[in-house]
C-alpha angles and dihedrals in degrees: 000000000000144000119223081254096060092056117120123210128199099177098200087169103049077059097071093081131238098299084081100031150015133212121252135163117223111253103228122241112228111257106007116204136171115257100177132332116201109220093204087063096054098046085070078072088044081237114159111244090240088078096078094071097052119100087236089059092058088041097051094052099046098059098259101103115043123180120253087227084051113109105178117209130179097212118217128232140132135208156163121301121194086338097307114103120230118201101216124035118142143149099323094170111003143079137212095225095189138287119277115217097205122202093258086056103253122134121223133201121230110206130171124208119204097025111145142273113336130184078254098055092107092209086324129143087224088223124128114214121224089256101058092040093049085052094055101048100040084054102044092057093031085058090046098059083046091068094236113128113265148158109243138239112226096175152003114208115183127191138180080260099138114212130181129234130126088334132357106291139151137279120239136169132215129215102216126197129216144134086230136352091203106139144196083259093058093067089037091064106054087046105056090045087053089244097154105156084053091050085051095046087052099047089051085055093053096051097044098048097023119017103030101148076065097073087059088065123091085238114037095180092056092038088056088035087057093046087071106036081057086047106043091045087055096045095047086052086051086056099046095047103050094035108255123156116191101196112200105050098175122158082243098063092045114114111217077218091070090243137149112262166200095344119228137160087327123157136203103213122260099190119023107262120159082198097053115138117196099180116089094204093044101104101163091044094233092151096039112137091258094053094048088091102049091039096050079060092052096055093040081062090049094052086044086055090056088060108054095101078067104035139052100241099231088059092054094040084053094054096047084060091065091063098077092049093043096046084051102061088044092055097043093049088054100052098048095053083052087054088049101246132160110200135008133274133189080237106055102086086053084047087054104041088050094055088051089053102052088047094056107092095003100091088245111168094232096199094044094049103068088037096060083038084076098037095092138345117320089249095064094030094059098032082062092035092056104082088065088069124088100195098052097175090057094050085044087054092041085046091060094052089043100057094043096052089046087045085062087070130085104212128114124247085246107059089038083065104038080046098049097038090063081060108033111065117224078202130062133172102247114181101227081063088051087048102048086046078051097050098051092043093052079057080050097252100130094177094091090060105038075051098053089043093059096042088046087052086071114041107163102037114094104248108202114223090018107082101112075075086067100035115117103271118256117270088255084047099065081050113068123127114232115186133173094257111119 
C-alpha cells in the first residue's frame, strides 16, 4: 500500500494542450477537515486506509497542498440543458488534479469538486456546499456496490468557508474518481466551433487511452460510436431496474464511459411512481424516471451528431437503433433475476409490465417489495406483500401467474432466496437518510455519515442492528425537495 507521496501521475489529458483545458490552481477552503473517506476508493490508488487520518490527507483535498507531478486543469465543453444547447460550459467548480497511474495499470482521474473560480464559472463562486458534496459521495459508492457503473467518491473535506446559496452555508470540496471525465459535451463543443482537428485530436485520445479494441476496427469513430451506445443501454437499465433517477440528464453530464455521473439532485424511488421527477427545477419533468430512457437516446443522438465529420450519417443512424433492443434485454434480464427467475419466457416482459402497473398509484416501497419477495415462498410473501395493493383482484390475478411461472422452475426456496437476495438490496439510498447524515455534519457530528457509508457499502448483506436503515421512509421523507443548487 501506498502513502499520498508514492503516488505516480501521468496527466494524458493535460496534454492535450490548452484548447481542452486551462490551468487553474484550486482556491483552499479555511479549516479543512475530513468528513468521510471511502477505502474502497483508495484502494483504486492502491493508498493504504491510514491515510485518511493523517493532516496531509485533509490539505490535499482542500486545495492547500498540491503534487509536484499535479498539473490542475479546468477542462472546456458545452452541452444541452434541458434540450437547449448552450456553447460554453466547462469546469465551473471543479479541477482535473492530475491523473494517477496506479500498480495494476489503470489510470485514474483526480478531480476536485468545489475548488474555486474557473474561466468556466459563468458568475459562480466556484465553490461546492456539504450537502451537495455528501450526496455525491454517499451515491457514487452506494451505486458501485450496486453493481451500476459510476465514477467514485474518495473524500469529503468540509471548512468554516461560508458560501451562499439559498441560505449561509459552508463550503466543502469533493475528491472524484474516474478513469476519464470526458463528456457528450465534450464532443458537442469542438463541433459546434467547427474545431475539427481538435475533435479529431480528441477522438484519437479516447480511443488510445479508453477505447483501444476500437482502433482494430475498419471505422474507429463507429466502433467507438457503437461502445457507448452498448454502455449506456445497459446503465440506463440499471437505472431503470434498481430505481435510480438521475435528474439532470444533460449531454453535458453524460460520460462517454458510460458511467454514472455528476450527482445532482438525483432519487432512488420510495414508492413506486413511473412519473416520478427528482429533480425540484424540472417543471416540465424531462428528466422524470420514466423519460431517462427515451432522453439517454437523445443524447446518444446528440453525441452521434458530433461525429458526422467522421462518420457517414446512415451508419450512425443504424447503430443508435441498437440502443432501445439492447436497453430492453438488459432490462428484461434484470428484472427476472429480481423476480427471482431462472430462465426466460415469452411471458416474462407482460409479467413485468403488469406488476408495475399494479404498483403505480398503490404506495408500494419499490425497493422493499422485491427484497421480502424473496424472504420466504411465493405463497406467504404474497400473501404479506398483498395489502400494499390497491387493486387486490388484479395482484391476485398477477400472483397466480406469478406462482405458476415460478412453479415452472426447479430450484429450492432456499437457493431462490439466497439467489434473489444477492439482487435485490436490503439498502437503498433514500433521500430523507442522506438528509438526516446532512443535517448532523453540517452541526459538525460526521458519525451518521461515515455510518450510513458503510451500511450503504453492503447493500444486500443483512446487517444486524442496523435495519431502521431498511424501514419504509417516513411520509415527509418521500417529500423533500432536491434542487441543482450546490
Amino acid at each position: 500500500m501506498k502513502s499520498l507521496t508514492d503516488l505516480t501521475f501521468d496527466n494524458r489529458f493535460a496534454r492535450l494542450g490548452d484548447a481542452f483545458s486551462t490551468h487553474v490552481l484550486p482556491e483552499p477552503i479555511a479549516e479543512p477537515r475530513l468528513v468521510v473517506a471511502s477505502t474502497a476508493a483508495m484502494a483504486l490508488l492502491d493508498l493504504d486506509p491510514r491515510e485518511a487520518d493523517s493532516e496531509v490527507f485533509a490539505q490535499l483535498f482542500a486545495g492547500h497542498k498540491l503534487w509536484n507531478e499535479a498539473e490542475p486543469r479546468a477542462m472546456v465543453y458545452s452541452g444541452h440543458q434541458f434540450g437547449s444547447y448552450n456553447p460554453r460550459l466547462g469546469d465551473g467548480r471543479g479541477l482535473l488534479l492530475g491523473e494517477v497511474l496506479n500498480d495494476a495499470g489503470e489510470h485514474w482521474d483526480l478531480h476536485l469538486k468545489g475548488a474555486g473560480q474557473t474561466p468556466y464559472s459563468r458568475m459562480g463562486d466556484g465553490r461546492a456546499v456539504l450537502r451537495s458534496s455528501i450526496r455525491e459521495f454517499l451515491a457514487s459508492e452506494h451505486l458501485q456496490a450496486l453493481g451500476i457503473a459510476t465514477s467514485r467518491a474518495l473524500c469529503v473535506t468540509a471548512s468554516s468557508t461560508p458560501v451562499w446559496r439559498e441560505r449561509q452555508e459552508s463550503a466543502a470540496m469533493l475528491l472524484r474518481l474516474a478513469p476519464s471525465h470526458v463528456r457528450f459535451g465534450h464532443f458537442e463543443y469542438f463541433y459546434y466551433t467547427q474545431q475539427h482537428e481538435q475533435l479529431k485530436q480528441l477522438g484519437e485520445h479516447l480511443l488510445s487511452c479508453h477505447f483501444p479494441a476500437c482502433l482494430e476496427q475498419a471505422e474507429p469513430y463507429l466502433a467507438l460510436f457503437r461502445q457507448v451506445v452498448e454502455r449506456n443501454a445497459e446503465l440506463i437499465a440499471r437505472w431503470q431496474a434498481y430505481g435510480f433517477c438521475h435528474g439532470v440528464m444533460n449531454s453535458d453530464n453524460m460520460s462517454i464511459l458510460g458511467i454514472t455521473f455528476d450527482y445532482g439532485p438525483y432519487a432512488f424511488l420510495d414508492d413506486f411512481d413511473a412519473n416520478f421527477i427528482c429533480n425540484h427545477s424540472d417543471d416540465s419533468g424531462r428528466y422524470s424516471f420514466s423519460n431517462q430512457v427515451p432522453i439517454a437516446q437523445w443524447n446518444l443522438a446528440a453525441l452521434g451528431q458530433a461525429l458526422t465529420p467522421f462518420v457517414e450519417v446512415d451508419a450512425l443512424r443504424e447503430t443508435l437503433g441498437l440502443f432501445l433492443p439492447l436497453y430492453q434485454a438488459h432490462y428484461l434480464d434484470l428484472m427476472r433475476r429480481r423476480l427471482g427467475l431462472l430462465t426466460a419466457d415469452e411471458t416474462d416482459e407482460a409479467l413485468i409490465q403488469r406488476l408495475l402497473q399494479l404498483m403505480q398509484g398503490s404506495a408500494v416501497d419499490y425497493t422493499n417489495f422485491f427484497r421480502e419477495l424473496g424472504d420466504s415462498a411465493p405463497q406467504q410473501a404474497l400473501a404479506r406483500l398483498r395489502d400494499d395493493f390497491r387493486d387486490l383482484a388484479g395482484f391476485d390475478t398477477w400472483a397466480a401467474d406469478y406462482r405458476a411461472r415460478v412453479a415452472s422452475e426447479t430450484d429450492s426456496q432456499e437457493a431462490r432466496r439466497t439467489r434473489m437476495h444477492a439482487v435485490n438490496p436490503k439498502y437503498i439510498l433514500r433521500n430523507y437518510l442522506a438528509q438526516q447524515v446532512i443535517d448532523a455534519a453540517e452541526q459538525g457530528d460526521y458519525a451518521p455519515v461515515r455510518e450510513l457509508h458503510a451500511v450503504l457499502s453492503r447493500p444486500f448483506d443483512e446487517q444486524p442492528g442496523f435495519e431502521r436503515y431498511a424501514e419504509r421512509p417516513p411520509e415527509w421523507g418521500k417529500h423533500l425537495e432536491i434542487s441543482c443548487s450546490s
